[in-house]
N, C-alpha and C positions, 0 to 999 in steps of 0.2 A: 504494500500500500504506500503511494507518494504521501507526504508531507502536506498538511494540510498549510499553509499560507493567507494571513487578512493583512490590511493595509488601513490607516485609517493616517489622513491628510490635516495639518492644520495650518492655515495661513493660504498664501497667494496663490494668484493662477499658474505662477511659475514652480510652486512646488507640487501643485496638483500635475505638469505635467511630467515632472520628474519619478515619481510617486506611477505613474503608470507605466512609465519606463522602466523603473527597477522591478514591478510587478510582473511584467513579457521578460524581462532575465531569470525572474523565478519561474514561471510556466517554460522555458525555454530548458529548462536543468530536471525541467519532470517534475515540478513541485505543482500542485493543488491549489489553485486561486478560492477562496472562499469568502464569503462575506463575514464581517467581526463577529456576530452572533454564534455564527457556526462552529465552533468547540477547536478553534484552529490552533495546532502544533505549534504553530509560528507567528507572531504579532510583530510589521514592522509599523512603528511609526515617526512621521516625517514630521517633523517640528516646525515650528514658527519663531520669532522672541524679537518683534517690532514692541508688541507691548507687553508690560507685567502679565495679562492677564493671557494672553498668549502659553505663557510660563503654566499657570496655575492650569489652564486646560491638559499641559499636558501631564500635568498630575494624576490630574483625574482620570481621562484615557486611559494610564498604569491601570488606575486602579479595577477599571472597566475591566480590564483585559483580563487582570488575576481573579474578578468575581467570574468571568466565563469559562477559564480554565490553568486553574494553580500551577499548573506541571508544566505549560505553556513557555515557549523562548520567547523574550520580551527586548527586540531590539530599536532603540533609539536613533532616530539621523534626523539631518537638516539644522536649520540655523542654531535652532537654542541648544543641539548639542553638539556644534563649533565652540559658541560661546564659554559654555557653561559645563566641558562633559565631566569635570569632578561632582559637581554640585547633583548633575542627572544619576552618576553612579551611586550615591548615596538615597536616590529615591526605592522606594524597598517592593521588589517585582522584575526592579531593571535588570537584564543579564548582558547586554552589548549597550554602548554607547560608541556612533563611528563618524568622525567630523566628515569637514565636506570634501577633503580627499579623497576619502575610504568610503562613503555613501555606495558609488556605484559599483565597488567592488564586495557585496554583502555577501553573496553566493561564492564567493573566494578565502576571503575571510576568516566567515563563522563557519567552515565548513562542516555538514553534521549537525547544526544546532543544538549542540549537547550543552543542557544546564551548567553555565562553569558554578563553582564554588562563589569563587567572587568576581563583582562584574569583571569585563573585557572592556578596555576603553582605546580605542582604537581613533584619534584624534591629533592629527600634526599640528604646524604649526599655519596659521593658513596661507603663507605664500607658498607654501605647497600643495595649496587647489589652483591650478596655474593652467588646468586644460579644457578644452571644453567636451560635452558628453550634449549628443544630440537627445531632447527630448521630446516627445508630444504626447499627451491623452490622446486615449480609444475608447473612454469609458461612456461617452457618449456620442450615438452615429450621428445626431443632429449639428456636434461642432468640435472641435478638436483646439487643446490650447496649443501651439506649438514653439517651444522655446530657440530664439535665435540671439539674445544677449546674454551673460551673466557676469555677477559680477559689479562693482563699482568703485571709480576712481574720485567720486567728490567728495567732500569733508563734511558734509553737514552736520552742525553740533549736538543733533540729536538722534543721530541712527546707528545704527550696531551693524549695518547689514554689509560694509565694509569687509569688517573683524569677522561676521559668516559665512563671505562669500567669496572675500578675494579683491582681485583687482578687476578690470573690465575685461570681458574675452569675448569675442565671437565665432560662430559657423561661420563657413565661407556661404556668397549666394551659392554657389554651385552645390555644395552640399543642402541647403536648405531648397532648392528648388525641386533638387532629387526627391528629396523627402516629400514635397508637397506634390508633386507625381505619383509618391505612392498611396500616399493619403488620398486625391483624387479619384484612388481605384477602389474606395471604398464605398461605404454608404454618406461618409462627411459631407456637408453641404457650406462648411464655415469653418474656416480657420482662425483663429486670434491669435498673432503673433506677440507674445509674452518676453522680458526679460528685467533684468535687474533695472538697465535702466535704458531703454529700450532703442532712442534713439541715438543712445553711443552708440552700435552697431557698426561693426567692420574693424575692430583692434586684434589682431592675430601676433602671436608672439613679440606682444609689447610696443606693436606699432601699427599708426593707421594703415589699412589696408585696401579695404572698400566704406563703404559708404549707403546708409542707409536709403536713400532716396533712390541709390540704383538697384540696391536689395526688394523695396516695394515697383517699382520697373518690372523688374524681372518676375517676378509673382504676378503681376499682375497678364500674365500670358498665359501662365500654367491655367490649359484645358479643363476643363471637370471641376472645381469648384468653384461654386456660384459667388462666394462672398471671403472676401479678408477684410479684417476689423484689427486694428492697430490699441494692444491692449490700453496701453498708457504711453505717456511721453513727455520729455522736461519741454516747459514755454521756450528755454532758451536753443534747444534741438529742432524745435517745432519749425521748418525756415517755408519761409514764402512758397519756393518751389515743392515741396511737400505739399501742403495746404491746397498748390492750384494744381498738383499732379491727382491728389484725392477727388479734386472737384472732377476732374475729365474721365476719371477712371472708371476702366468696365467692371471691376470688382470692389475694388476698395471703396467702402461704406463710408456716407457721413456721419462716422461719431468719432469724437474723439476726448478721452480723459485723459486734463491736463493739469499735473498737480499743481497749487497757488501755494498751501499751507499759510501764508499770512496775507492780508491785505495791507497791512503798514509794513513798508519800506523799514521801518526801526526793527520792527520782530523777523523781517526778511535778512536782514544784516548780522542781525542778533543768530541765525540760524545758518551764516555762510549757504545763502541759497544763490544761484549765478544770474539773477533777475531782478528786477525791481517790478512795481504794479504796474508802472505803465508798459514797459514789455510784452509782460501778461494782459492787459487789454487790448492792445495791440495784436496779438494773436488772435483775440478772440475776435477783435472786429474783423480782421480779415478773413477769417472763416465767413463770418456770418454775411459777409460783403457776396463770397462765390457760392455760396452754402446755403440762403436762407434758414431750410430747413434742418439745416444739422445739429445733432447732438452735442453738446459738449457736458463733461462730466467734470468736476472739481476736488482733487483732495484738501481739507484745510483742517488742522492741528489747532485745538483749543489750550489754552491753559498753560504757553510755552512761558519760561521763565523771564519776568520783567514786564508780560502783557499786562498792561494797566485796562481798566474801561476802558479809557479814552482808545488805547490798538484796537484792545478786543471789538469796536465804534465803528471805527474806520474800516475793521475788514469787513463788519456786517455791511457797512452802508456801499461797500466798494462789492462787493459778491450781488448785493440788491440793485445794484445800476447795472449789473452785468446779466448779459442775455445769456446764460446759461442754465442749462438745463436739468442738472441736479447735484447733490455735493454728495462725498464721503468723510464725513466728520470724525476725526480721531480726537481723544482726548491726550493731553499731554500725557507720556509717563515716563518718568527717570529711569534711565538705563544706564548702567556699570557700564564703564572706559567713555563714557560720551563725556564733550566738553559742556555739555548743556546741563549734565547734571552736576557739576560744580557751578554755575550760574546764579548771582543773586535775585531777587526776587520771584521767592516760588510763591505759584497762584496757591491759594487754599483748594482741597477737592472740592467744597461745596462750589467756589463761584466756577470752575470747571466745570461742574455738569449743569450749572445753569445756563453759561454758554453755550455747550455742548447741546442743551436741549433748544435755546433761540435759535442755533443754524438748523440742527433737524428742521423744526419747524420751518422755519424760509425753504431748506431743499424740497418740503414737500409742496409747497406754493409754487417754487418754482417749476416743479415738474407737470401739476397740475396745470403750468400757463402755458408751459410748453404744447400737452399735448391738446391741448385746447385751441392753440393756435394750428394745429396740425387735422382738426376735426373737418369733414366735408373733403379732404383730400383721395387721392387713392394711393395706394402703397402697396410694399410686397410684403409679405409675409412668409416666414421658414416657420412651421409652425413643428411642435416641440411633443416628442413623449409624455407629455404632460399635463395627467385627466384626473381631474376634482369634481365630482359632484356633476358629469357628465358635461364638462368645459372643457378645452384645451386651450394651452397658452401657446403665444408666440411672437417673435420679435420683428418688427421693419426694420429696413436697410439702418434708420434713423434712431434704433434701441428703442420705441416705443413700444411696451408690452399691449398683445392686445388676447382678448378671449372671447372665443367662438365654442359656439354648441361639437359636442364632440365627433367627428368624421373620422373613423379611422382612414380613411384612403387622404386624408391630409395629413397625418404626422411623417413630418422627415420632407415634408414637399413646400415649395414655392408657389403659394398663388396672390393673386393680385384682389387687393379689398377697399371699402370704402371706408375709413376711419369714422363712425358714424354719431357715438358718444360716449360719456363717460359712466361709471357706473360707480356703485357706490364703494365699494373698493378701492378707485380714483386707476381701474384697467380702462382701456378703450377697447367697445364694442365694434363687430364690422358689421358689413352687409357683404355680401360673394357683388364680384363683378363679371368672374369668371365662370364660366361652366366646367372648366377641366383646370386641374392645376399645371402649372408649368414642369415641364417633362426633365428632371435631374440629365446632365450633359445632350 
């Protein structure tokens, strides 16, 4: 009997596609893919540790894991256990902790999965994750993350992801094109091209190479799938010719999440971010100049240290003049080797999650405008595995989620609808425009 094997992912799109990759190297050795319920010999899981609580999730997971089966090998990878693998070995369950060199060699490794005595910490130093390892999810045929950066060379005062990941590295296009040919010959309808930081892309053994604008060029040829979507992307990477090659493109989507984290230039400075706000408007106007209808998504970090009202003011009033389309609001949280958490003026938690709940509040306004501004249009629609109460969900070119009565002969398929209204949910409802769906390649 093979080894039974579960996976269980915390954090980004970029570790979910890693996380599937290391999973096809277990089924590839004759091991038993399983879901975590399922009584599995072998528990790997992928870390995260942007925030404390990141941290405490994967606590818990442990502990998940030992309630389903005591006997179970319980191994650790990904950021928080670069960081952190003394601290993980001491969590009582662990039996491997393996930083981000040793990640993709699990199955070499821990060969055997045999309970050691005491933990395995298998953890260099990290400029010895210095290479790149192609990744992509298959866990779902409706869209695939596909990783083509990793890695990061900027200093911001308050990220760890440095110290987890290394320096900036990329595929070559020609490798990621290959890849996306064979992703093509699948049932994927959507690729989302993923990395640490997404538009460095093109640093191969320590020096520029290529260049991402020729990297989305070249994608955008490759046969067979309908849509590439650009996961995230720094305002300062974001450059004009980008922006107007998105707009004329036969694949690549109008959406794009672009992180701000502050709206005052003080807390921008305070945070070595390579932008000021007007930059970041700047961007956004010129999307929205070629784009009307395009998405744009926001990261922005509450509670950083020194934000007075008056920052935390200016960035609401600065994200509220701005035509965007929804945020992802982090709260501050201090992390070990950052320079930000030696910084004076720490916010209190309480006025953090007040902020924290003002912007919520505003992203959901503004999504609400958005897709209200988007109502009476027609659009495409990839509609999604995904049946509730005899609904399915699914997304336009543009990230507007919409839901439709359940058809099975539309999950996994492109058809064209009329964005009709909102419903109390705040989904947009369609009407069919079409009588057949649009026919995959």
């Amino acid at each position: 009997m093979s080894k039974k094997v579960a996976f269980y992912t915390l954090g980004c799109k970029l570790n979910f596609s890693e996380t599937s990759t290391i999973s096809r190297m277990f089924e590839q050795k004759g091991f038993a893919k399983v879901d975590f319920t399922q009584n599995p010999d072998i528990f790997i899981i992928n870390t995260c540790s942007v925030t404390e609580n990141a941290d405490k999730k994967c606590h818990k997971v442990v502990r998940e894991a030992r309630a389903i089966n005591p006997d179970a090998y319980v191994a650790i990878i990904g950021c928080y256990a670069q960081l952190k693998p003394k601290e993980i070995a001491e969590i009582p369950g662990v039996d491997a902790v393996l930083g981000a060199a040793e990640k993709f060699r699990l199955t070499e490794l821990l060969d055997g999965f045999v309970r050691p005595k005491q933990t395995t910490v298998l953890a260099s130093e990290i400029s010895a994750a210095n290479t790149f390892t192609t990744s992509f999810s298959i866990n779902d045929r409706t869209r695939t993350f596909l990783k083509v950066q990793d890695g990061c060379d900027y200093s911001c005062t308050f990220c760890t992801i440095p110290l987890a990941r290394g320096k900036s590295r990329s595929d070559s296009i020609a490798n990621i094109c290959k890849v996306a040919k064979q992703i093509a010959e699948t049932e994927v309808r959507e690729v989302v091209l993923t990395g640490v930081n997404t538009g460095d892309f093109g640093i191969q053994d320590g020096k520029r190479a290529e260049k991402f604008i020729d990297l989305i060029k070249q994608l955008d040829e490759v046969e067979g799938i309908d849509r590439f979507r650009i996961s995230s992307i720094e305002p300062n990477l974001l450059s004009d010719e980008i922006i107007e090659f998105v707009s004329k493109s036969n694949r690549f989507v109008p959406h794009f999440h672009i992180p701000l984290q502050s709206g005052s230039d003080k807390i921008l400075k305070l945070m070595r971010r390579r932008y000021l706000r007007e930059l970041y408007a700047s961007r956004v106007d010129h999307i929205k100049k070629v784009m009307p209808n395009a998405c744009i998504g926001v990261d922005v970090i509450v509670g950083f240290p020194g934000e007075t009202d008056e920052d935390f003011l200016e960035t609401y009033q600065f994200l509220n003049e701005l035509p965007v389309s929804y945020l992802h609001v982090f709260t501050y949280s201090e992390r070990d080797n950052t320079a930000a958490a030696d910084m004076n003026g720490t916010v209190p938690a309480k006025k953090r999650a007040e902020r924290s709940k003002m912007l919520h509040i505003l992203s959901d306004k503004k999504r609400r405008k958005f897709y209200e501004e988007n109502l009476g249009q027609t659009a495409t629609v990839l509609f999604e595995n995904d049946v509730e109460n005899g609904l399915m969900h699914g997304f336009t070119q543009n990230y507007i989620r919409v839901v439709a009565q359940y058809d099975p002969l539309l999950i996994n398929e492109l058809k064209k609808v009329k964005l009709s209204s909102i419903n109390e949910k705040g989904l947009v409802e369609v009407e069919e425009t079409e009588s057949e769906v649009l026919i995959h390649h």
